[in-house]
The first five atom37 places (N, CA, C, CB, O) and aatype in JSON, in Angstrom:
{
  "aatype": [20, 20, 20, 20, 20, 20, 20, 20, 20, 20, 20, 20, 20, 20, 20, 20, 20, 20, 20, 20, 20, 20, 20, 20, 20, 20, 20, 20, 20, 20, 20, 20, 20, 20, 20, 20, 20, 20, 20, 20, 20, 20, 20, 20, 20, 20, 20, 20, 20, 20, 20, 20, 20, 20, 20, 20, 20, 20, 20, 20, 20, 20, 20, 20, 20, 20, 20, 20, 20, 20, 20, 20, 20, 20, 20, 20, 20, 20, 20, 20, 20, 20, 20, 20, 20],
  "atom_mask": [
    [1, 1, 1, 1, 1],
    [1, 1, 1, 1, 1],
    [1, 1, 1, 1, 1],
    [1, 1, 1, 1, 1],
    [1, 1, 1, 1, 1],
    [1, 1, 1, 1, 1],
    [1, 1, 1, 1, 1],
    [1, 1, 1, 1, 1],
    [1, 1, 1, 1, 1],
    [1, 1, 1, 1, 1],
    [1, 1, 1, 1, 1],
    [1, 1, 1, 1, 1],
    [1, 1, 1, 1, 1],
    [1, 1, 1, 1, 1],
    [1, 1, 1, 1, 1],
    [1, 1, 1, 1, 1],
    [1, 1, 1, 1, 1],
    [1, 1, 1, 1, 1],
    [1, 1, 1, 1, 1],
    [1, 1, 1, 1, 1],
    [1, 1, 1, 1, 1],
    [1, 1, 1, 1, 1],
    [1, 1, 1, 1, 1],
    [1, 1, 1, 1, 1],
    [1, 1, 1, 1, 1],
    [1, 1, 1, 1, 1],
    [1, 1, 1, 1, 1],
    [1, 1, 1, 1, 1],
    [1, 1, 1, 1, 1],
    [1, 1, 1, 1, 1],
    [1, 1, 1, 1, 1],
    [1, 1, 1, 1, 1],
    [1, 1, 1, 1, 1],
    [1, 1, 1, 1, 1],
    [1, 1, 1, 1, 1],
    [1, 1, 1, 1, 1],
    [1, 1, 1, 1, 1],
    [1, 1, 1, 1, 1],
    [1, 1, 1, 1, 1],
    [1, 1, 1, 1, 1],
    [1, 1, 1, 1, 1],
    [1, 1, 1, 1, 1],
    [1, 1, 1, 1, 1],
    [1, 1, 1, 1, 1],
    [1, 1, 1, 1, 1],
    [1, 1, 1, 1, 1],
    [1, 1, 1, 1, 1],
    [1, 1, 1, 1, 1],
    [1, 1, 1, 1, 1],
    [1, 1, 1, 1, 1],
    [1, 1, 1, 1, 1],
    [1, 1, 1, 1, 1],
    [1, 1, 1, 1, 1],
    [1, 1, 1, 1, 1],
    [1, 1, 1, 1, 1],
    [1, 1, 1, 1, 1],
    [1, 1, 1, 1, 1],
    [1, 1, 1, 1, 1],
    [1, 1, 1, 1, 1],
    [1, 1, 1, 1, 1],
    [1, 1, 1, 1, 1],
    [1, 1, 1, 1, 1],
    [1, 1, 1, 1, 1],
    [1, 1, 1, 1, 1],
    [1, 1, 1, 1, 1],
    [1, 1, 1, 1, 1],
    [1, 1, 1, 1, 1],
    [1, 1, 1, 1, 1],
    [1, 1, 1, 1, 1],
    [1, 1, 1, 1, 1],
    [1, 1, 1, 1, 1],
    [1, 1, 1, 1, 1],
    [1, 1, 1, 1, 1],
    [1, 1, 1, 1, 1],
    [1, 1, 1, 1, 1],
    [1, 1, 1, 1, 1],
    [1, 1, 1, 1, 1],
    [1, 1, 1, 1, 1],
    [1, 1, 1, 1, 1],
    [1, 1, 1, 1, 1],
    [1, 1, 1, 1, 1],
    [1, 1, 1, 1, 1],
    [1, 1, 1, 1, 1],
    [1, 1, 1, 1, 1],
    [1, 1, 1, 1, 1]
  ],
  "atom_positions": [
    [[-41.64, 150.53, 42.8], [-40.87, 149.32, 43.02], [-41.2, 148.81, 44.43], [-39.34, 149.58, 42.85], [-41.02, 149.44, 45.47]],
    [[-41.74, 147.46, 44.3], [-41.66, 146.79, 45.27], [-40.27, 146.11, 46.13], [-42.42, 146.04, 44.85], [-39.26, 145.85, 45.48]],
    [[-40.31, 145.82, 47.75], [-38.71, 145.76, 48.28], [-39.16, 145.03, 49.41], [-37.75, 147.32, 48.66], [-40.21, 145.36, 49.97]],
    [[-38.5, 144.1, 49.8], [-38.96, 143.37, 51.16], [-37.68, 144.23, 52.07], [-38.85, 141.23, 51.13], [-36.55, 144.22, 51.57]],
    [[-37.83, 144.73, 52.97], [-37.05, 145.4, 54.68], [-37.32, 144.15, 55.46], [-37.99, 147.08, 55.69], [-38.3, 143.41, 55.59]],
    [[-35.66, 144.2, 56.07], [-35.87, 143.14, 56.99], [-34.8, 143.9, 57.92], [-35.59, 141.43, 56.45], [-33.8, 144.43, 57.46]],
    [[-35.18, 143.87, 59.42], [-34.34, 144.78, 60.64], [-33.77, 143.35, 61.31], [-35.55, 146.0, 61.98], [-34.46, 142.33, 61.23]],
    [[-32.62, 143.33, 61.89], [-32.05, 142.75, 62.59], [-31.3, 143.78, 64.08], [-31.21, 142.05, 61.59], [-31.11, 145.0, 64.15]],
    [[-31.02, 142.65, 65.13], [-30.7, 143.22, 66.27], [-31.37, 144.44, 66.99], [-29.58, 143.47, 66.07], [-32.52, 144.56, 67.42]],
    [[-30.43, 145.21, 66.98], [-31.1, 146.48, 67.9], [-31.53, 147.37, 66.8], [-29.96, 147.38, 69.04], [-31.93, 148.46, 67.19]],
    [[-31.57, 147.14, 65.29], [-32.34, 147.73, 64.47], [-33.8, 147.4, 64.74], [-31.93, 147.44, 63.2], [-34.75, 148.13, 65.03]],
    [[-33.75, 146.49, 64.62], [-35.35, 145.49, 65.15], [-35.9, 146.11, 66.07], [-35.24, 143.9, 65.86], [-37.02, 146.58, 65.84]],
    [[-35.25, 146.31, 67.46], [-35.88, 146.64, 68.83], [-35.81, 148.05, 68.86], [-35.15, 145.99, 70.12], [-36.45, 148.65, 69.72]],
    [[-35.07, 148.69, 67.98], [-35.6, 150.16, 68.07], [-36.69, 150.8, 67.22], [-34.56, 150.98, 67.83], [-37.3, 151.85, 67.4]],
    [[-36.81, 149.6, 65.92], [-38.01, 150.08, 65.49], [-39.05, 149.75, 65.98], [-38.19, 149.92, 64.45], [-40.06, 150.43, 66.15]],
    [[-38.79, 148.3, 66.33], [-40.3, 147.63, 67.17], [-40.67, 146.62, 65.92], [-41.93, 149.09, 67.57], [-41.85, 146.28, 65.99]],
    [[-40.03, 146.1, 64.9], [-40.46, 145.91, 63.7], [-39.22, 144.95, 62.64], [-40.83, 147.46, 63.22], [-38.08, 145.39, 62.48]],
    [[-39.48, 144.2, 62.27], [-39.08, 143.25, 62.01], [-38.47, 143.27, 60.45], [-40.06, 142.43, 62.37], [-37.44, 143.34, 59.77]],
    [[-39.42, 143.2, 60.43], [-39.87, 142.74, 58.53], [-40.89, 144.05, 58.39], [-41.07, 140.68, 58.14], [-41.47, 144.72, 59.25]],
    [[-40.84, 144.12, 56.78], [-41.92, 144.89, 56.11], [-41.89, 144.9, 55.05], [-42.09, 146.0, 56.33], [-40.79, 144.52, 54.63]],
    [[-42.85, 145.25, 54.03], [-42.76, 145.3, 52.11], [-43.21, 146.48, 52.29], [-43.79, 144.19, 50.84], [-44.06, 146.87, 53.09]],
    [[-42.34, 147.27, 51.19], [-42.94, 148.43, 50.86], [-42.77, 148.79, 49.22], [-42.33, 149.51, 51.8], [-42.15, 148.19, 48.34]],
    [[-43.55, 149.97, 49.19], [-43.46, 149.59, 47.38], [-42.61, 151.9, 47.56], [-46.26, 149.03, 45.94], [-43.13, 152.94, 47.95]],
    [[-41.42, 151.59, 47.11], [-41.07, 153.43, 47.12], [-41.18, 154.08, 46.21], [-39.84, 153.94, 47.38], [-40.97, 153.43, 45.19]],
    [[-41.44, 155.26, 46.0], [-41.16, 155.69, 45.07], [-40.28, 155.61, 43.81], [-41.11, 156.25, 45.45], [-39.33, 154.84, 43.74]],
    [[-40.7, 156.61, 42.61], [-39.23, 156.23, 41.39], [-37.69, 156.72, 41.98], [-39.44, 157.37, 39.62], [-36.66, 156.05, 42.04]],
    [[-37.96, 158.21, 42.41], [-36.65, 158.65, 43.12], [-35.43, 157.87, 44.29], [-37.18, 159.71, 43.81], [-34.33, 158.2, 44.72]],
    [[-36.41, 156.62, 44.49], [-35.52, 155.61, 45.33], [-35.17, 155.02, 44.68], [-35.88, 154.85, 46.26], [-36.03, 154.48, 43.99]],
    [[-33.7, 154.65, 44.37], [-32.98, 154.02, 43.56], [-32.02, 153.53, 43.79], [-32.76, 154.48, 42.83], [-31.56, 152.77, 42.93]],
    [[-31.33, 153.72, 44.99], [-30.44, 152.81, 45.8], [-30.36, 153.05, 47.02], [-29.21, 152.77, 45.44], [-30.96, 154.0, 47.52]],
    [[-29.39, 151.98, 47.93], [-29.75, 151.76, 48.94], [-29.66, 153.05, 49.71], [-29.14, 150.72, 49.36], [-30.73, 153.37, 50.23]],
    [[-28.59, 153.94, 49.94], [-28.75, 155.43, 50.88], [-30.0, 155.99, 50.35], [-27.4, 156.72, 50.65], [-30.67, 156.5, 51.26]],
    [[-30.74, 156.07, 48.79], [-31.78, 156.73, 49.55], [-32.68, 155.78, 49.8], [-32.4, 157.85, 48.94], [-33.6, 156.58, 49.97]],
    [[-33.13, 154.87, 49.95], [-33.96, 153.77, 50.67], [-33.9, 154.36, 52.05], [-33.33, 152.13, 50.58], [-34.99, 154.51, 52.59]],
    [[-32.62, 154.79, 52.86], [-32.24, 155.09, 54.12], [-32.69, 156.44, 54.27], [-30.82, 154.88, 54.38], [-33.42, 156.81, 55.2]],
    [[-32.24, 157.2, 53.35], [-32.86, 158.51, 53.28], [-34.76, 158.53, 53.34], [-32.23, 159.16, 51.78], [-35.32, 159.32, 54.1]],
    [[-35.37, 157.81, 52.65], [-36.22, 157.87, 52.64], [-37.41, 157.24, 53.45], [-36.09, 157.84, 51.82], [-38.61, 157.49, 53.29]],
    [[-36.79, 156.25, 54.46], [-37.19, 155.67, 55.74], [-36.95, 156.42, 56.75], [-36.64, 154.52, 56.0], [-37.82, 156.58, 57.6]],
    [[-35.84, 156.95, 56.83], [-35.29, 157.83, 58.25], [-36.35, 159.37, 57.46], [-32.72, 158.12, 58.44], [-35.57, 160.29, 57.22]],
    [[-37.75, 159.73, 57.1], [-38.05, 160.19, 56.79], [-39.14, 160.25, 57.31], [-37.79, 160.13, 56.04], [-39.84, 161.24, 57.1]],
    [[-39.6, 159.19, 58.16], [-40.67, 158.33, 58.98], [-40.79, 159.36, 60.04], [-40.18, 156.68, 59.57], [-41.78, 159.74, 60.68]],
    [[-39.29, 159.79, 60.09], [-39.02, 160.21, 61.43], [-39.0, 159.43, 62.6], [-39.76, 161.03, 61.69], [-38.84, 158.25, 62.32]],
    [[-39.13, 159.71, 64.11], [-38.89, 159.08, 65.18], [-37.44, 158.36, 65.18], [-39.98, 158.2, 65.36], [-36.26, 158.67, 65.04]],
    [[-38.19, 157.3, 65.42], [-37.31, 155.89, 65.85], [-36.41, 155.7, 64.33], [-38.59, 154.19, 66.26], [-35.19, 155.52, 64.31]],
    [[-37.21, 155.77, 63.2], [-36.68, 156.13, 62.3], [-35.47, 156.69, 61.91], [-37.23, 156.55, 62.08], [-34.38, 156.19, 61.61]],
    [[-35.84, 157.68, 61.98], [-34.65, 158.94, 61.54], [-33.91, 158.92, 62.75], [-35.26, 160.68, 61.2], [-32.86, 159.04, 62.12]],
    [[-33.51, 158.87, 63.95], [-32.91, 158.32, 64.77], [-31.73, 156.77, 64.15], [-34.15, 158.06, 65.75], [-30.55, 157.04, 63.91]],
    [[-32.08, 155.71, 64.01], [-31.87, 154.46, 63.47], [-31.37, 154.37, 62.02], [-33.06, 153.78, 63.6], [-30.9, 153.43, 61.4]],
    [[-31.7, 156.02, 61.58], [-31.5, 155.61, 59.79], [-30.12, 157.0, 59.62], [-33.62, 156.04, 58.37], [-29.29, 157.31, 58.77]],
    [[-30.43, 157.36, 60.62], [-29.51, 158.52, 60.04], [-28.09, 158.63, 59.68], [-29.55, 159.39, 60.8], [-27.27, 157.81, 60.1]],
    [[-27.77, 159.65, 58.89], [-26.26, 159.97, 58.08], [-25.95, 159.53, 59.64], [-25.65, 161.9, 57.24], [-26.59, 159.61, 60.68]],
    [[-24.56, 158.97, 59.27], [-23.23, 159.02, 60.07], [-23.22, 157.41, 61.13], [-23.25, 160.73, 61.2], [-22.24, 156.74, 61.45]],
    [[-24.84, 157.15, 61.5], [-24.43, 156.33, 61.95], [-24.48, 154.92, 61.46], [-24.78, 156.53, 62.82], [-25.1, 154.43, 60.52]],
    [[-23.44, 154.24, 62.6], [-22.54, 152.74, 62.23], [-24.07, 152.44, 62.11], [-21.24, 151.65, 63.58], [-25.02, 152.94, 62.71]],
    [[-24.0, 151.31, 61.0], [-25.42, 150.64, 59.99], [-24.86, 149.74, 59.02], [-26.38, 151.88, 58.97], [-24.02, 150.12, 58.21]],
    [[-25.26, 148.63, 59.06], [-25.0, 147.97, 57.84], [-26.23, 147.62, 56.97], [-24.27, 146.78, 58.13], [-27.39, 147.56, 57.36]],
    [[-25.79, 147.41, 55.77], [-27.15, 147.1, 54.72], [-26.65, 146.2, 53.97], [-27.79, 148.3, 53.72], [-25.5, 146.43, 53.58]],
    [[-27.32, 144.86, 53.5], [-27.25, 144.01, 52.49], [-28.85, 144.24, 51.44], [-26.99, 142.42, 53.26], [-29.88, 144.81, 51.8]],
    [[-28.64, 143.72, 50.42], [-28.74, 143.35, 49.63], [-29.24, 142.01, 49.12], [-28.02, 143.66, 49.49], [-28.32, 141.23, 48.87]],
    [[-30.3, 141.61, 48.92], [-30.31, 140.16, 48.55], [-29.39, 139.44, 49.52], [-29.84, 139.92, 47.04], [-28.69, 138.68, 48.85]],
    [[-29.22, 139.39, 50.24], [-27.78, 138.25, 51.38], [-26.28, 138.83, 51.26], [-27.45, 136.19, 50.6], [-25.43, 138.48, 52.08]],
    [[-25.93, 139.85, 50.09], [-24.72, 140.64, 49.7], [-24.73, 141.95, 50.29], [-24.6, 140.79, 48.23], [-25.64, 142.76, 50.08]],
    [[-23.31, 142.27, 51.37], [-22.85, 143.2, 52.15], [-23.64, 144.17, 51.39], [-21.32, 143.36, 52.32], [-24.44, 143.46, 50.79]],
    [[-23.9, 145.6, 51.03], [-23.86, 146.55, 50.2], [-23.81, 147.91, 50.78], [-24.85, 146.39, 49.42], [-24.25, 148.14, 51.91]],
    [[-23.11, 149.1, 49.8], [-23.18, 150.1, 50.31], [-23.95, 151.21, 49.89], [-22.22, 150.31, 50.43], [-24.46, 150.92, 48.81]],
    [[-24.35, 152.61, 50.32], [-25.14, 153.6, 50.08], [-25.31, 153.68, 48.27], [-24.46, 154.94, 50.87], [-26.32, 153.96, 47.62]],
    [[-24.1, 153.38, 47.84], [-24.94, 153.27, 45.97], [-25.44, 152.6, 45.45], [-24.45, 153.29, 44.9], [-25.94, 152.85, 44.35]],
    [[-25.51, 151.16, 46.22], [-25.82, 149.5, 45.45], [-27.34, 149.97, 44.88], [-25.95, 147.73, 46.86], [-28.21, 150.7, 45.35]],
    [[-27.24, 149.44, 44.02], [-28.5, 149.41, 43.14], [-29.65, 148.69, 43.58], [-28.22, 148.87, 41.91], [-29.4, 147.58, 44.05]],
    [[-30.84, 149.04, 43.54], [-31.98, 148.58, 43.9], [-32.72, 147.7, 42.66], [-32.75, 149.77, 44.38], [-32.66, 148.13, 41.51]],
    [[-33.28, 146.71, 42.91], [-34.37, 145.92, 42.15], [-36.0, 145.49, 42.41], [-33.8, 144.82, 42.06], [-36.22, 144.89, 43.47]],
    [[-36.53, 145.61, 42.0], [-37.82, 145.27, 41.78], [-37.83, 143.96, 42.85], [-38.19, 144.97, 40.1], [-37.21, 142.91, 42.69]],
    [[-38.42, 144.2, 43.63], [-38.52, 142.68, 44.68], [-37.36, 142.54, 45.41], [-38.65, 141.13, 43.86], [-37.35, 141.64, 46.25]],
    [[-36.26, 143.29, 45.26], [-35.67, 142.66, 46.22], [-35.58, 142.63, 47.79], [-34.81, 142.8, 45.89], [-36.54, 143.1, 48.4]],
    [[-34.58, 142.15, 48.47], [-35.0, 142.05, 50.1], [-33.48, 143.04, 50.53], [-35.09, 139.92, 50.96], [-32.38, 142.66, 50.15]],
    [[-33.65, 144.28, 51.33], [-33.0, 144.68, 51.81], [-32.82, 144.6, 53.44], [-33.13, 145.52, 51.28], [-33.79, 144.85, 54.15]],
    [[-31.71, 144.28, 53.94], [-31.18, 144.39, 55.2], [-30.82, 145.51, 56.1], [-30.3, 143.87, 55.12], [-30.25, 146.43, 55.52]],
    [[-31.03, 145.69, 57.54], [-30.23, 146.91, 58.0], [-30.14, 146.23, 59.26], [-30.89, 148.54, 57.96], [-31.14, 145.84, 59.86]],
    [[-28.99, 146.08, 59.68], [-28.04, 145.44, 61.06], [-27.03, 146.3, 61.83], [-27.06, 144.23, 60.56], [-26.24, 146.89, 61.09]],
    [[-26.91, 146.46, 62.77], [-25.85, 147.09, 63.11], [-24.48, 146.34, 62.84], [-26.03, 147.42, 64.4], [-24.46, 145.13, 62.61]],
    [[-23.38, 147.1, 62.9], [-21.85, 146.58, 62.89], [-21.74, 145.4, 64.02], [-20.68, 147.93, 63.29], [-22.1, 145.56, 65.19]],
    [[-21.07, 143.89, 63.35], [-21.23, 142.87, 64.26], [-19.3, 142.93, 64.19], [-22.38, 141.24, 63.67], [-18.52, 143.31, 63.33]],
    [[-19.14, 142.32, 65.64], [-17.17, 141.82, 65.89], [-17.67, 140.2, 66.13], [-15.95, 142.76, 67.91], [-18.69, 139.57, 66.39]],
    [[-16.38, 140.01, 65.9], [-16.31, 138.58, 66.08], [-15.27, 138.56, 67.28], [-15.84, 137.73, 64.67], [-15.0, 139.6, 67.87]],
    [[-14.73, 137.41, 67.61], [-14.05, 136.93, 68.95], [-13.38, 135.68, 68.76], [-15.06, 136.73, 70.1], [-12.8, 135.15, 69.71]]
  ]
}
């Protein structure tokens, strides 16, 4: 399955990396292991991807969490936790 990654904020500047397509394996099937399987990269990676920390992930433009289901093409997000004011 093909997936467009897109990093925002200090996800961005800690990977160094923006955007990317990647095509994952069958065993990737939703979004935690997408995370599991990037923070696998290691480094900056697994640092940025790991259990526990504050991370957000969308979905096609929709919030989502570690079970949301994955699709063929779609575009996944990873942002850190934003406040408002």
């Amino acid at each position: 399955m093909n997936i467009e990654l897109r990093f925002f904020a200090s996800v961005r500047e800690q990977l160094g990396l923006g955007q990317e397509r990647v095509e994952v394996p069958a065993a990737v099937a939703t979004v935690g292991d997408l995370r599991q399987w990037l923070g696998a990269r290691g480094g900056a990676w697994a640092e940025v991807l790991a259990e526990g920390r504050a991370l957000r992930m969308a979905v096609d433009h929709e919030v989502a969490s570690a079970d949301s289901m994955l699709a063929e093409g779609c575009e996944v997000a990873f942002f850190p936790p934003v406040t408002g004011g």
